[in-house]
C-alpha angles and dihedrals in degrees: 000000000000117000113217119218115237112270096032127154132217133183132162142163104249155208115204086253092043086049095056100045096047083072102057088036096052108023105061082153110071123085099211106054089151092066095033096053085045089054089047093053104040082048092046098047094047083052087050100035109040099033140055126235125018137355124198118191109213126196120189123174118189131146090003101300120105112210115211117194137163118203121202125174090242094109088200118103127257113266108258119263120265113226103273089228092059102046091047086121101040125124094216138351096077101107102078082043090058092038088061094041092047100052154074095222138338135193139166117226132191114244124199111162123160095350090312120116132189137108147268121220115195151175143188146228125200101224095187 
């Protein structure tokens, strides 16, 4: 397995498979891979379900946070996330739910880079 320095950054076009492994291979410092890979994966299948074109999942560590974000080229911003508790039923819409009560932080940004838009949703785990 590969370690990874502080500050490192990943990123990577991605299946859904390909999203959940990279954690575990490139993260060998974080203490909760379980929730992390759950975070990857719920990011990386909004980006592939609710958008056309590409999706990058993209890992950075620094300072003991690791930073989790999937970009897609949908420059519209993620629909907000329902309460968990209330969507415990639910056939779908829970992603962006557990991505809020998993994590430290998360956020939604707009991209444009080089004529390109898009976005990036994120979220964040303290390591430490």
């Amino acid at each position: 397995m590969e370690e990874r320095p502080e500050g490192s950054e990943l990123g990577l076009g991605v299946n859904e498979d390909r999203a959940v492994g990279c954690i575990t291979d490139h993260c060998v410092q974080l203490g909760d891979v379980d929730t992390a890979e759950l975070l990857a994966s719920e990011l990386v299948s909004n980006a592939v379900l609710h958008t056309k074109g590409p999706a990058c999942l993209r890992l950075r560590f620094r300072d003991g946070v690791l930073q989790i974000g999937a970009w897609d080229a949908d420059p519209e911003p993620p629909e907000p996330p329902g309460r968990l508790e209330e969507l415990a039923d639910a056939e779908n819409g829970r992603g962006m739910a557990l991505v809020r009560a998993c994590s430290d932080l998360w956020h939604w940004q707009p991209l444009s880079r080089m004529g390109h838009r898009g976005k990036l949703v994120w979220c964040e785990l303290n390591t430490a």
